[in-house]
C-alpha positions in Angstrom: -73.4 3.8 7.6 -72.2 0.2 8.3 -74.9 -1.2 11.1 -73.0 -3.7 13.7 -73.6 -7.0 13.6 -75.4 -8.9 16.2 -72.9 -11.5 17.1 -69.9 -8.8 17.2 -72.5 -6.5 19.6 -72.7 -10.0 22.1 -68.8 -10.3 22.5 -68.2 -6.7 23.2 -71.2 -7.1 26.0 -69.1 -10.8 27.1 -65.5 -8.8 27.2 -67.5 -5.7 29.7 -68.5 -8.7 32.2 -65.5 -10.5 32.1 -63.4 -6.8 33.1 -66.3 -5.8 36.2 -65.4 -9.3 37.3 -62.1 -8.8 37.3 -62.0 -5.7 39.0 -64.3 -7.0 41.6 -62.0 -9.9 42.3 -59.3 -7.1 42.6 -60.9 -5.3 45.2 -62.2 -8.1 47.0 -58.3 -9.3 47.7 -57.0 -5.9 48.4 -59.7 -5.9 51.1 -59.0 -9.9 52.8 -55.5 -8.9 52.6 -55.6 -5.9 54.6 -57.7 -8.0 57.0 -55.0 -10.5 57.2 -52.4 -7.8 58.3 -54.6 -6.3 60.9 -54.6 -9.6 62.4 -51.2 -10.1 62.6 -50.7 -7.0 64.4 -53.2 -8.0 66.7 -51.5 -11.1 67.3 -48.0 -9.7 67.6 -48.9 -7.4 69.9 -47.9 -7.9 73.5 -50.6 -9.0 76.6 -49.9 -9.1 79.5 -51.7 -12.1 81.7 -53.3 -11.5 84.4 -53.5 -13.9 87.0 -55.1 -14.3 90.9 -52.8 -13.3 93.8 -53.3 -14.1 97.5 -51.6 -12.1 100.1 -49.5 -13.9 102.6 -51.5 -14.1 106.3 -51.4 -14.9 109.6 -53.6 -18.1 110.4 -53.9 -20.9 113.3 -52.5 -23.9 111.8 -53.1 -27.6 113.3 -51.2 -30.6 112.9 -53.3 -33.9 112.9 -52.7 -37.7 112.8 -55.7 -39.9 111.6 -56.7 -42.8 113.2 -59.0 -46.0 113.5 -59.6 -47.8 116.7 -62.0 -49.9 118.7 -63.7 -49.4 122.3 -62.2 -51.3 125.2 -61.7 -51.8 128.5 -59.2 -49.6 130.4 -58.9 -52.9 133.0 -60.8 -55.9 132.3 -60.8 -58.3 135.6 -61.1 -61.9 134.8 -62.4 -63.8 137.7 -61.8 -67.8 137.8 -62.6 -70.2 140.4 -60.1 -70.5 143.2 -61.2 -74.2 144.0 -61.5 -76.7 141.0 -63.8 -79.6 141.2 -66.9 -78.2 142.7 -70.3 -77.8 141.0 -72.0 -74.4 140.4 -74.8 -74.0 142.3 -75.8 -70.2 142.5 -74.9 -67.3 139.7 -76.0 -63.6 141.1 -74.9 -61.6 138.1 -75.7 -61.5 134.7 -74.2 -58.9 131.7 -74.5 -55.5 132.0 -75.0 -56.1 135.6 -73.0 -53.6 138.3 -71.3 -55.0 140.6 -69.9 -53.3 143.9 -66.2 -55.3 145.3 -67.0 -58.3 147.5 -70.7 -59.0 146.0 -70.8 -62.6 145.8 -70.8 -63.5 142.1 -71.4 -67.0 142.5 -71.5 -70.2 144.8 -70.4 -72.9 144.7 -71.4 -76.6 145.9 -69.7 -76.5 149.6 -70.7 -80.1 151.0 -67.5 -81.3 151.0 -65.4 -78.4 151.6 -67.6 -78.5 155.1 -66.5 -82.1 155.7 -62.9 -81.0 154.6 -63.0 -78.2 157.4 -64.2 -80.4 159.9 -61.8 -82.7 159.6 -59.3 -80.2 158.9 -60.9 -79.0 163.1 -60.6 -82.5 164.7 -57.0 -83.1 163.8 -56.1 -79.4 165.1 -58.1 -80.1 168.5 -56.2 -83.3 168.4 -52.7 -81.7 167.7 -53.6 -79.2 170.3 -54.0 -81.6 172.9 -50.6 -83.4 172.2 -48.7 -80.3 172.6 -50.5 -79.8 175.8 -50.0 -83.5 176.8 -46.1 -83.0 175.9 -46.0 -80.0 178.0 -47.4 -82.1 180.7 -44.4 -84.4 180.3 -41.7 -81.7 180.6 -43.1 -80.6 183.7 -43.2 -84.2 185.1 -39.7 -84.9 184.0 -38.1 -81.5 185.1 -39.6 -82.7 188.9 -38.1 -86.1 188.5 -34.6 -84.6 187.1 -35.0 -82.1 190.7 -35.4 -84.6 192.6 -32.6 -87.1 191.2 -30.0 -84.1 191.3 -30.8 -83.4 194.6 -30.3 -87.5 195.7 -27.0 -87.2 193.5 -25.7 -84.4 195.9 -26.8 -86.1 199.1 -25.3 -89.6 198.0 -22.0 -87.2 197.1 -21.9 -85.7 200.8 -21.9 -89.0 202.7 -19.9 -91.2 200.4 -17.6 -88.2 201.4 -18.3 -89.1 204.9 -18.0 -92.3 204.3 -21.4 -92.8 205.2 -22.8 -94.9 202.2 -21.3 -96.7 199.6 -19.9 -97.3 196.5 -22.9 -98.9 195.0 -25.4 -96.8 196.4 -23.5 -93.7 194.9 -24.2 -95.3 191.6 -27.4 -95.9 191.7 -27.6 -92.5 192.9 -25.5 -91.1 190.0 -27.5 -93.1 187.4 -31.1 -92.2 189.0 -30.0 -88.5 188.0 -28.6 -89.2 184.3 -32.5 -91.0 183.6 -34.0 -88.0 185.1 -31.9 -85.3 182.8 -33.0 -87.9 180.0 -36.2 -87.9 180.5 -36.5 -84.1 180.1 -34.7 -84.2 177.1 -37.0 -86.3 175.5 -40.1 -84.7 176.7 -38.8 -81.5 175.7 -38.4 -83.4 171.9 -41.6 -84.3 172.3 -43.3 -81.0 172.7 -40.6 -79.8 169.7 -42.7 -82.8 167.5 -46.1 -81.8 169.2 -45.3 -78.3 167.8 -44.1 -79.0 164.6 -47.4 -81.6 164.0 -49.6 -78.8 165.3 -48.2 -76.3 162.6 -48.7 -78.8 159.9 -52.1 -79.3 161.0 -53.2 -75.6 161.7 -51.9 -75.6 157.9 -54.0 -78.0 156.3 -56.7 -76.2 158.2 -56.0 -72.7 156.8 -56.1 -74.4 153.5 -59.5 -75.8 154.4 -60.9 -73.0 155.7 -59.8 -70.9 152.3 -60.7 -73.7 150.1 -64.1 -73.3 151.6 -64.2 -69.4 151.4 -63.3 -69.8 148.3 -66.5 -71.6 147.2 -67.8 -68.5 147.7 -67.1 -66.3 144.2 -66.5 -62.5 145.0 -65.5 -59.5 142.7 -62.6 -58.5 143.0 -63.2 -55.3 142.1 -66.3 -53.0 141.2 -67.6 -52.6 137.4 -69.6 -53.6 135.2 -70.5 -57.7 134.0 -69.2 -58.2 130.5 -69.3 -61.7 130.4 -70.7 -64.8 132.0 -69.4 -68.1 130.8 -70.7 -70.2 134.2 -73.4 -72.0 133.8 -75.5 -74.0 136.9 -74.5 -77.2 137.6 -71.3 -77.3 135.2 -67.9 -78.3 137.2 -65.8 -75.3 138.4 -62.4 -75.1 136.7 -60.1 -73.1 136.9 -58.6 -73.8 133.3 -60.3 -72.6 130.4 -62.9 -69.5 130.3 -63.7 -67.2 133.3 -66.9 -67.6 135.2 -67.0 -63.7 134.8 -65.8 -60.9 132.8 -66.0 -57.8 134.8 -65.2 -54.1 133.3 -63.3 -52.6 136.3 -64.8 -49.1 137.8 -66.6 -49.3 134.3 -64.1 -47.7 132.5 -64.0 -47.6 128.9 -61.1 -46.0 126.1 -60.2 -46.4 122.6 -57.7 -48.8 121.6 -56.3 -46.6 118.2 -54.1 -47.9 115.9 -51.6 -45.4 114.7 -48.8 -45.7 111.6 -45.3 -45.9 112.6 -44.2 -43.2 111.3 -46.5 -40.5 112.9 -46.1 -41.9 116.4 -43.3 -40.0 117.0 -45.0 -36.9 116.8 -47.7 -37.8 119.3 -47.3 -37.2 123.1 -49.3 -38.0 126.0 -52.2 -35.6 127.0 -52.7 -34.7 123.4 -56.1 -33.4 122.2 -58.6 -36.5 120.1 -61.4 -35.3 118.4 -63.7 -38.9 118.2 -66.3 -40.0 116.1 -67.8 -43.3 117.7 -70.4 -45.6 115.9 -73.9 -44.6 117.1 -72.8 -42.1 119.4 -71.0 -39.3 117.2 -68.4 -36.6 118.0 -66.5 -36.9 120.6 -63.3 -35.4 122.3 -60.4 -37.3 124.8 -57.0 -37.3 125.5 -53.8 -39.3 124.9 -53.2 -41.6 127.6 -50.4 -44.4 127.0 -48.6 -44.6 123.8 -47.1 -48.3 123.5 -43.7 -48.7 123.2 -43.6 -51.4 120.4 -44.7 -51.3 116.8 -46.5 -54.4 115.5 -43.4 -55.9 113.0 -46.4 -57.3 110.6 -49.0 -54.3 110.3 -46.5 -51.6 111.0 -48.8 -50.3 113.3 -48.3 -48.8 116.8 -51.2 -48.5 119.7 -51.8 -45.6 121.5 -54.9 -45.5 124.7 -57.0 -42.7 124.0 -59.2 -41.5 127.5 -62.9 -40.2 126.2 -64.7 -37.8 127.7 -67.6 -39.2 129.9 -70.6 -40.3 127.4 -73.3 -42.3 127.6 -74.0 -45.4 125.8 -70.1 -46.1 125.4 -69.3 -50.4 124.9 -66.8 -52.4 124.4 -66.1 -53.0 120.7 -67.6 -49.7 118.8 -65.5 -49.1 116.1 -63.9 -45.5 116.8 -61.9 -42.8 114.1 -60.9 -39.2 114.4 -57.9 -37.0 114.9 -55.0 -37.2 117.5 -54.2 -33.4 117.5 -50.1 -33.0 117.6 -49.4 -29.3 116.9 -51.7 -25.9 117.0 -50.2 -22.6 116.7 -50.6 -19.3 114.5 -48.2 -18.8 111.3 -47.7 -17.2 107.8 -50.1 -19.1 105.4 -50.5 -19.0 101.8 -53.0 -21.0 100.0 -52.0 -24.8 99.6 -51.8 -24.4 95.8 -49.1 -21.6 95.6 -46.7 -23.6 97.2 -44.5 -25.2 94.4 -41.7 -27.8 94.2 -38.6 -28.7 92.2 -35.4 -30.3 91.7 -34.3 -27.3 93.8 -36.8 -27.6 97.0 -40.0 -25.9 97.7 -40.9 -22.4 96.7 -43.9 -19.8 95.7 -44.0 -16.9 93.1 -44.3 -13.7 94.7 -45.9 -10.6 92.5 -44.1 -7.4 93.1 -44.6 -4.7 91.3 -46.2 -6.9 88.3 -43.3 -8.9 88.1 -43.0 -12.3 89.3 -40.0 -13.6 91.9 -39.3 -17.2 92.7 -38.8 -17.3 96.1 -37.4 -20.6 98.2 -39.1 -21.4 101.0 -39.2 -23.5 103.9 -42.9 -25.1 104.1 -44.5 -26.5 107.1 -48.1 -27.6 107.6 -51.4 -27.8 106.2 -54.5 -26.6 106.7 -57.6 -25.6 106.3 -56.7 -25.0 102.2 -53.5 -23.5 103.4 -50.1 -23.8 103.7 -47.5 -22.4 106.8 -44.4 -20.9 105.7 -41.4 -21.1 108.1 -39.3 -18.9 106.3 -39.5 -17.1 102.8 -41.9 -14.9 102.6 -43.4 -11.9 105.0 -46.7 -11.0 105.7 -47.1 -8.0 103.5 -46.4 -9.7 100.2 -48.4 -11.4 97.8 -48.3 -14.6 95.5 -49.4 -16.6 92.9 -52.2 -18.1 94.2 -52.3 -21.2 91.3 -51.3 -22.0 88.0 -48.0 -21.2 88.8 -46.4 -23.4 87.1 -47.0 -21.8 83.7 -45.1 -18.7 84.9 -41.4 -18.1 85.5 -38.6 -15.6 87.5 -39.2 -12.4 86.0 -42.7 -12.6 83.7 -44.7 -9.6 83.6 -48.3 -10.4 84.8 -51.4 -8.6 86.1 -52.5 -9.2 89.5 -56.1 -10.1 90.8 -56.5 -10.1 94.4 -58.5 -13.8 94.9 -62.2 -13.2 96.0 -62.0 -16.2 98.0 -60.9 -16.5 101.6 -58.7 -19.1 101.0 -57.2 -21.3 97.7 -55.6 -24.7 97.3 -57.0 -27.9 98.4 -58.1 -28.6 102.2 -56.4 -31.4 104.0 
């Protein structure tokens, strides 16, 4: 029996490794490739999304308009010197002093105001006297006039008797004519007595105020903002105030509002106010100006504050001028979509999806009011609806939160 030789014995073992190895490498791509397909049909096979919902509700929506604005005075008084000229002598207020109308503010130097009125006195007692003295003379002269008429008529009655003459007729005649004359002047006279008495009673009201006006009273009651007078400086009446008075101490926010939301703000409307070391506040609308500042675009509008302490002129001042406030359909800010077409939200029925046009209106509170579209048993996409279209197939989830979409 022929006995095998080693080297033929080694390639037949070589030949049974190579054939496992083959088989193995067999199997082992039958097996990926049937993975492979599996995978494929998972892939292929239809999902539906899902995707969060919110039901459309009823909610109170507010309209506001921001602001900025500054503290000021309702009515600030400005109170200058009547008389010019005049030194300072006396100031009785200082700031932040409360003043009552008619406390004298200040005083002036008055020495020669006194010599003014009493001057001003003399030439009226002297006026007075004229007219009196011119009085005097009309009664003199209407005797004289009397008593040459009444020689006039007697001359008259015997030159018609032929009991005097010619001559003496004349004289008679004349004597009457200087009598009437003599009235007419003295009544001039008392006419110019008059008329220098008025001038002079004049000139002595002017003294008499120039002098009360030394004499610095408020003109109103409030509060001392300002005092520019000093003692001993030369009243003017050019230049700053002596005082600076807050009237009744009223104060109110000067708030400067963009053009284009003044139109939706009307007097009486609700302010919320946060003012600079004093905090939250609330007011009202009380003058809206009529004029828009051509440069900053910028309209004022007088806001009233509710009385609070520690409230100055000057404290910068924000908040919200409140324009609208009502209760309407909401949906949450995000759902509410826009395109070349107008506004519009995706409503989930029945797991399908419906582009619905709306009309939107305001914002609020992470919501949005619909004015038309939409009723309030229906739900929508509450975001991400842009990566949906009419008629996809989705699965709803009702949102856990109260509300969705970005606050104003």
């Amino acid at each position: 029996m022929n006995q095998p030789r080693p080297g033929m014995a080694a390639t037949r073992g070589r030949r049974r490794l190579k054939l496992v190895a083959c088989a193995l490498m067999l199997l082992s791509m039958s097996t990926s490739a049937h993975a492979d397909g599996s995978a494929t049909a998972a892939v292929v096979a239809p999902v539906t999304p899902r995707i969060t919902v919110s039901e459309v509700s009823a909610r109170v929506v507010i309209g506001r308009v921001p602001f900025s604005g500054t503290l000021v005075p309702v009515q600030e008084v400005l109170v200058f010197p009547q008389v010019s000229g005049f030194a300072i002598d006396q100031l009785n207020f200082d700031i932040g002093d409360a003043v009552d109308k008619g406390d004298i503010l200040a005083n002036l130097n008055k020495r020669s105001l006194e010599a003014q009125l009493a001057q001003a006195d003399a030439e009226l007692a002297r006026a007075l006297a004229a007219v009196s003295q011119a009085r005097s003379q009309i009664t003199s002269a209407e005797a004289s006039a009397v008593q040459a008429r009444a020689g006039l008529d007697r001359s008259e009655r015997l030159m018609t008797s032929g009991n005097i003459t010619q001559s003496s007729l004349d004289q008679a005649v004349a004597t009457a004519q200087t009598a009437e004359a003599a009235l007419s002047s003295a009544k001039d006279g008392l006419a110019v007595a008059e008329a220098q008495l008025q001038q002079v009673q004049a000139q002595r009201d002017i003294a008499a105020l120039n002098f009360d006006h030394a004499t610095i009273r408020a003109p109103a009651s409030g509060i001392v903002s300002a005092r520019n007078g000093q003692i001993g400086a030369i009243a003017t009446s050019g230049g700053e105030p002596i005082f600076r008075l807050i009237a009744d101490a009223d104060i109110e926010v000067e708030a400067e509002i963009i053009e284009t939301a003044l139109g939706q703000i009307n007097v009486d409307d609700r302010v919320t106010l946060d003012i600079a070391g004093i905090g939250a506040s609330v007011g009202a609308v009380r003058r809206i100006a009529p004029v828009v500042d051509t440069r900053s675009r910028l309209g004022t509008v007088r806001i009233t504050p509710e009385a609070t302490s520690g409230l100055r002129p000057g404290l910068f001042t924000s908040g919200w001028i409140v324009t609208e406030e009502r209760e309407a359909l909401t949906v949450p800010a995000a759902a509410v979509l826009a395109d070349r077409d107008g506004t519009f939200v995706l409503v989930v029925e029945d797991g399908v999806i419906e582009k619905r046009p709306v009309t939107a209106g305001l914002i609020w509170d992470g919501r949005r009011e619909i004015v038309s579209g939409v009723t309030g048993s229906e739900f929508v996409v509450a975001r991400a609806g842009a990566f949906f279209s009419d008629g996809d197939s989705v699965d709803p989830v009702l949102s856990e939160t109260a509300d969705e979409g970005s606050g104003q």
